[in-house]
C-alpha positions, 0 to 999 in steps of 0.5 A, spaced: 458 487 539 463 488 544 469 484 546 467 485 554 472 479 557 478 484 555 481 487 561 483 495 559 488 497 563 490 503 563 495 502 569 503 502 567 501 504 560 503 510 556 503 513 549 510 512 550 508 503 550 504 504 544 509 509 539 514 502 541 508 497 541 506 499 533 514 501 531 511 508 530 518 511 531 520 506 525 516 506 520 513 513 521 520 516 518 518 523 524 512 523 520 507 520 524 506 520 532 502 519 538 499 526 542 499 525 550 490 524 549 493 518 545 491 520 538 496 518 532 498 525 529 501 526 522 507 532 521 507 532 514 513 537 515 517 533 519 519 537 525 518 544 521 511 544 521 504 543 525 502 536 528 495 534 526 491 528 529 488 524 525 481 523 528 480 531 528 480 529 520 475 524 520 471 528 524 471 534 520 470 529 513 464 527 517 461 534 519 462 534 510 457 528 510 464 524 508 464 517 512 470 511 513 472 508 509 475 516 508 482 515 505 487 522 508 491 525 503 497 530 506 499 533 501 504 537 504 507 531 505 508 529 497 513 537 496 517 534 502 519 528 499 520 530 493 524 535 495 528 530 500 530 526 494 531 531 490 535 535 495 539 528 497 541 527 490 543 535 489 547 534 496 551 527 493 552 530 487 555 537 490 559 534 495 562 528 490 564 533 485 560 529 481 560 533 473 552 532 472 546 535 474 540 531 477 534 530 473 528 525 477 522 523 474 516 521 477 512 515 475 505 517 474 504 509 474 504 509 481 499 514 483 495 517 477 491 521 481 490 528 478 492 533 483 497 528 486 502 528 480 500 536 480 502 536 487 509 533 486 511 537 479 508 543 484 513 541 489 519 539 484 519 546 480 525 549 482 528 541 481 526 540 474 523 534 476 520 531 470 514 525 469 515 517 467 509 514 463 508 507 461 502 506 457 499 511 451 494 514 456 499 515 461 503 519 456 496 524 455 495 525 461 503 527 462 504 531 457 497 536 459 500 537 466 507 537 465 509 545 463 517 545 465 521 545 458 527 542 462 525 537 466 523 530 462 518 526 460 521 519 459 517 513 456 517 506 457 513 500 456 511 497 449 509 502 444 505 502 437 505 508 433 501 511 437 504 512 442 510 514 438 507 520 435 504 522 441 510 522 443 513 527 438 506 532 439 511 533 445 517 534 442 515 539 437 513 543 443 520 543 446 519 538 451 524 533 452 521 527 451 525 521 451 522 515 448 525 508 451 526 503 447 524 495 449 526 492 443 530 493 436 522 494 431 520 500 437 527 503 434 525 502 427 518 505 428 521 511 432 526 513 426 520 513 421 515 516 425 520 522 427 523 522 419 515 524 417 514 528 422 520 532 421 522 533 428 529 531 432 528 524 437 530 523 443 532 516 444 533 512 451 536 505 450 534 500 456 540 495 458 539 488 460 543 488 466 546 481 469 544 483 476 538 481 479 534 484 484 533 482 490 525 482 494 518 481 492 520 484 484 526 481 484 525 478 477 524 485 474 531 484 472 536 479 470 537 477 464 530 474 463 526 481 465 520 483 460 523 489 459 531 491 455 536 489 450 541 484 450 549 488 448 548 485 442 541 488 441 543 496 444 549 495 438 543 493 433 540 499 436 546 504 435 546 501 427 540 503 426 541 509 428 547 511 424 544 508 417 539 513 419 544 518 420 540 519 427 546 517 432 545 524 436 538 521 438 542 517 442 540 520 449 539 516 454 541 509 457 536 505 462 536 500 467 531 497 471 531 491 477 524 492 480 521 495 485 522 495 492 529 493 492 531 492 500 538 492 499 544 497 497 548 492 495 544 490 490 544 497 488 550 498 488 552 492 483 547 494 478 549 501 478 556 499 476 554 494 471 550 499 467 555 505 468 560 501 465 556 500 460 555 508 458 562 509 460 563 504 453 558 507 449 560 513 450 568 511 449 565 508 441 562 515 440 555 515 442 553 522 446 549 520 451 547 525 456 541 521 461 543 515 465 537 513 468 537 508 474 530 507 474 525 505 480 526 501 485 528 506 492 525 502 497 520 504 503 520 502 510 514 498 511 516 494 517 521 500 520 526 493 522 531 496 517 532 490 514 533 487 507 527 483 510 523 485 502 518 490 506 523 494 509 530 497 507 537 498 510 539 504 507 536 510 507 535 516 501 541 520 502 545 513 502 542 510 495 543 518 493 550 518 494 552 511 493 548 511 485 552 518 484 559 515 487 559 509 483 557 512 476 562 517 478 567 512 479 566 508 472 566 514 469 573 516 471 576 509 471 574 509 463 575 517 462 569 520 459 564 525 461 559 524 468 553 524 465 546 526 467 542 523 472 535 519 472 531 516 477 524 514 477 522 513 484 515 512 485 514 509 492 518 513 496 515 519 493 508 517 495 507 512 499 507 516 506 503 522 503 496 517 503 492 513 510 486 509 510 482 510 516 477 504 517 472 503 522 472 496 525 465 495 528 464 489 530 469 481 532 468 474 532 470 471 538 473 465 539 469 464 546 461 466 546 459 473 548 454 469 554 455 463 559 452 457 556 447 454 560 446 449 559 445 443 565 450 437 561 455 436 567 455 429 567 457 427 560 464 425 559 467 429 555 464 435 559 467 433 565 473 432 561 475 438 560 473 441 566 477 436 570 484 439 565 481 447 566 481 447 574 488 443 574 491 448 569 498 450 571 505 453 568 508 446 569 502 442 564 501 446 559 503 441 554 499 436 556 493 440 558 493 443 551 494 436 548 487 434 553 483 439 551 484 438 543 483 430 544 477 432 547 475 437 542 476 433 536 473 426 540 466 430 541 466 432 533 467 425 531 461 424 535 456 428 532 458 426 526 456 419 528 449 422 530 452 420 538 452 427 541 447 432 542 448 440 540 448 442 547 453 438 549 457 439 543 456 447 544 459 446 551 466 442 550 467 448 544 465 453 549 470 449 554 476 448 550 476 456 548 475 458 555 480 453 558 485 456 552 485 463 553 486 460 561 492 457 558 494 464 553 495 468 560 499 463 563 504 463 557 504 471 557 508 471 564 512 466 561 520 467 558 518 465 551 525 459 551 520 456 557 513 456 552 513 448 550 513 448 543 506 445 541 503 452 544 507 458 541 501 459 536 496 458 541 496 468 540 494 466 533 489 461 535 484 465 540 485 471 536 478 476 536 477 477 528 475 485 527 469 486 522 472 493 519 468 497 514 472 496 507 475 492 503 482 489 501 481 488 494 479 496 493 483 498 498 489 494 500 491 490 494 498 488 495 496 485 501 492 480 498 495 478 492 503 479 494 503 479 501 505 486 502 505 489 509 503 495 511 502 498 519 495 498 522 494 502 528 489 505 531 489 512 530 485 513 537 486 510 545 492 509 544 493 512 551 490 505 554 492 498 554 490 494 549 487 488 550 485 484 544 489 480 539 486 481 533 486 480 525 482 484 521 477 482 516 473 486 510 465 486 509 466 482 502 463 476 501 471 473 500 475 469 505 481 472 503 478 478 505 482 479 511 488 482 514 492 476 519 500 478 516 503 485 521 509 488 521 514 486 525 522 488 527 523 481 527 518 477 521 511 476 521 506 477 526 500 474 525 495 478 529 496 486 531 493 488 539 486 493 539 482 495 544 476 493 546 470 495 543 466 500 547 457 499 545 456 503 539 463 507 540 465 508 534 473 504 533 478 507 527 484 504 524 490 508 520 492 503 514 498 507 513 504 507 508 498 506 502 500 511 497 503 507 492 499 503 487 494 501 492 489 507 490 489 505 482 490 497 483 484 496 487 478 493 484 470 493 485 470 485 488 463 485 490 462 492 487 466 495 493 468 502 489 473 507 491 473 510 499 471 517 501 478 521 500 480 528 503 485 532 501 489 535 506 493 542 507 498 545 513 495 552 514 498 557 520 492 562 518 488 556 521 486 555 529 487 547 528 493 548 523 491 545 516 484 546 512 480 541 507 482 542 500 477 538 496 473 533 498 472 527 493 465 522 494 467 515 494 462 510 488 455 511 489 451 504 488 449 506 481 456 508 479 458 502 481 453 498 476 453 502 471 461 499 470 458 493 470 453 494 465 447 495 469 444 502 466 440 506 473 434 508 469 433 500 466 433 498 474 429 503 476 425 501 470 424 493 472 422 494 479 417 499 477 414 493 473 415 489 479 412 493 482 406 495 479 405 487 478 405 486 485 399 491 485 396 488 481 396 481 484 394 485 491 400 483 494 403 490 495 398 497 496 399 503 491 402 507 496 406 502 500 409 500 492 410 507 491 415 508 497 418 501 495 420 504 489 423 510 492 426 507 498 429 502 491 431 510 488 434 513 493 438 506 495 441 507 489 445 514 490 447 511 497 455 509 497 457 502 496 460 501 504 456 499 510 453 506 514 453 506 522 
């Protein structure tokens, strides 16, 4: 299906447009950018590195046997955040004279991908970046894969005795784990389970601060967040240690005011708020060494640098120094020492670093894709609206918009009432969206103050819808369920006009499996401009900015399972630059079944028996039966996606 009333012109058009049109430049943060042959190319390294095009990848993923929807990996990518916070933070502290050292931690909740948490520790090595877990598989998976004795593990989240034990496997091997206590029974259980192990504790007590977030995850803090002690709770806490004669177990204080905060002023606030309260802990004898600032350092989906909730109006180097400077600042007003500190940003280490490249395949258009023929000029209704499609001008829009929706509305109610044939009815509908796109192209040379109000969301209305092959559950389930945005851009053709306003929308069976919210520097944008469907071409979106939770969130709606994904070097030794590290096969069919107890050889089973049936009853030959049942085997080792 092609959407061949789009003009593409390629007149007065450059990369230059489309790098300003998507906001590239915004949001690509110098990671992302468009090449002179119009192709999105990713720069893992920033300016210190080779620039790679997107579409090469996919055409090398699919030499490999790897179709879209292929998730892209740059690992490259997750060393140079890692090492842009850490050296942000190691900046701020050397430049302030600040007395402590910083020890980041990387939440493992937000990609829990194998390589990717080996990447970043690979990268934060010389840092002693450490990790953060939250559930007792977490805290497994931490302890195998971390190695450096001086970096740290926190653990936060509600833990049995379990987990608490697990934790000291950690410590009797020298690591520094910290357990974070959420409520005063945990701090009990952790006393008894270290006393019968034998072994020193490291406690971290989470503060609940009166500051609250601000965004999407703005009640992540306040004071009625889930997690963190009252003041009268963290004394509690400190008695309880004492009357074990644990006091120096006392490590850490921790505060928390959600994810993706877009404000630095809301940082600020809490920072100071919680270093008063380690400025005083400490004053009343307690040793605590970590200061933990937790989550919450936002990325800029939107590139509006704003404090719209998918943006942010700070930078990496601004919340670095600002978190340093303000505890700096508490600590010499009350006189005590500067603490270590903590942070656990999750988001801004992999969000950039993963791209899900979709393919749309076809559109549903608002207008047919052929002329209605159909000999029914003299009905009223039709003459109607050919009468307001020829006296079209700039001057009657209200009006002529007004005309065609009564008329419209008018031709439904008739044939509810039985009163009017298809073929009318098919011609005013066929009419009413020609005469609107008319009209959409008047409204595009206006000032839009000129536009009169009733029309301004005529672009949304006549908006083409993309059939993209994946699906926004598995793939981009914040977007579904929170509202987040991300960019979409075409990682190729970028060097045409394009001519459709589109939305997109998944292969599930689900109405809400759509994408018709885009970034933009100002609010929301309810329709994103593609390019023309060309025949059997094949058309590519970049999803970008997916790194964070998406991969891990998704779920298997319609038993859509996970996407193709390639994992991405930089490589001078290489003629293109970069090579293929490892390739991972989405879900087979099977797979996906055997989640949701359909056992292979059970189903193979069935329809044999089926099969056989037929036979027998002379429906189907021996032969042809046979090939069924194949073609039924062999089905089941396909991948889950539509293949082209």
């Amino acid at each position: 299906m092609t959407s061949s009333h789009h003009d593409t012109d390629t007149d007065a058009w450059s990369t230059d447009d489309a790098k300003a049109l998507y906001m590239i430049d915004r949001w690509g943060r110098g990671y992302f950018d468009v090449n002179p042959t119009g192709n999105i190319t990713a720069a893992p390294l920033q300016e210190r590195g080779r620039k790679i095009a997107l579409i090469d990848v996919v055409e090398e993923a699919r030499e490999q046997g790897l179709r879209t929807p292929l998730l892209i990996r740059f690992q490259d990518l997750l060393h140079h955040r890692v090492r842009t916070l850490n050296e942000a933070f190691n900046r701020a502290i050397s430049d302030l004279k600040f007395r402590g050292t910083y020890r980041g931690v990387f939440p493992i909740k937000v990609n829990q991908l194998k390589e990717v948490v080996e990447e970043i520790l690979e990268a934060g090595r010389t840092y002693h970046y450490g990790l953060e877990v939250g559930s007792k598989p977490e805290l497994f998976a931490g302890l195998s894969v971390h190695t450096d004795n001086e970096s740290l593990i926190v653990c936060n989240g509600y833990k049995d005795e379990n987990f608490i034990r697990t934790a000291m496997i950690g410590r009797k091997l020298g690591k520094k784990v910290i357990l974070v206590a959420e409520k005063l029974s945990e701090v009990r259980t952790i006393v008894r389970v270290a006393k019968e192990m034998n072994v020193e504790p490291m406690l971290g007590l989470r503060v609940r601060l009166m500051t609250q977030g601000a965004g999407k995850w703005a009640e992540s803090g306040g004071e009625h967040a889930k997690f963190g002690l009252s003041t009268a709770e963290i004394l509690a806490a400190c008695a309880i240690l004492a009357e074990a004669g644990m006091s120096s177990a006392f490590k850490l204080l921790h505060f928390h005011i959600g994810s993706q905060v877009p404000d630095i002023l809301v940082i600020k606030r809490a920072v100071r708020e919680a270093a008063r309260h380690y400025a005083k802990l400490r004053k009343m004898g307690h040793r605590i060494e970590y200061m933990d600032v937790g989550g919450g350092l936002a990325i800029d989906y939107d590139g509006s640098r704003s404090t719209f909730h998918s943006s942010m109006n700070y930078s990496v180097e601004e919340y670095a120094r600002d978190i340093v400077f303000n505890i700096a600042d508490i600590c010499d007003d009350e006189k005590v020492p500067h603490p270590n500190i903590v942070s656990e940003s999750g988001r801004a280490i992999v969000a950039h670093h993963s791209v899900l490249v979709v393919q749309a395949f076809g559109s549903i258009e608002k207008t047919p894709e052929a002329p209605i023929d159909i000999q029914t000029e003299e009905h009223k209704l039709i003459r109607n609206v050919l009468d307001t499609r020829d006296s079209l001008s700039v001057q009657n829009l209200a009006e002529s918009w007004h005309d065609i929706l009564q008329a419209k509305e008018e031709s439904q109610k008739m044939f509810e009432l039985g009163l009017l044939n298809l073929d009318v009815k098919a011609r005013v509908e066929a009419l009413f969206w020609e005469t609107a796109e008319r009209m959409q192209k008047l409204i595009a040379a206006l000032d839009p103050a000129e536009i009169p109000e009733d029309v301004v969301e005529l672009r949304s209305k006549l908006a083409d819808q993309y059939i993209c092959n994946f699906s926004v559950f598995q793939s981009l389930l914040d977007h579904w369920a929170l509202g987040a945005l991300f960019p979409v851009v075409p990682i190729h053709r970028l060097h045409e006009r394009p001519g459709a306003e589109s939305t997109l929308v998944d292969i599930t069976c689900d109405s809400e499996g759509k994408v018709s919210k885009f970034i933009d520097l100002s609010d929301v944008k309810e329709t994103l401009p593609l390019h023309a469907l060309r025949g059997d071409e094949p058309y590519y979106l970049g999803i970008f900015l997916t790194g964070a939770y998406q991969d891990i969130m998704g779920d298997i709606h319609n038993l859509f399972g996970r996407v193709n994904e390639v994992h991405v070097f930089l490589d001078d030794d290489e003629e293109c630059g970069y090579y293929i590290e490892e390739t991972i096969a989405g879900n087979q069919i099977r797979e996906v079944l055997a989640m949701t107890q359909y056992d292979t050889q059970s189903l193979i089973a069935k329809v044999k028996a089926q099969v056989d049936g037929a036979i027998k009853q002379d429906l189907l030959k021996p032969t042809e039966g046979m090939r069924l049942l194949a073609d039924y085997e062999r089905g089941l080792k396909d991948q889950t996606y539509l293949s082209f």
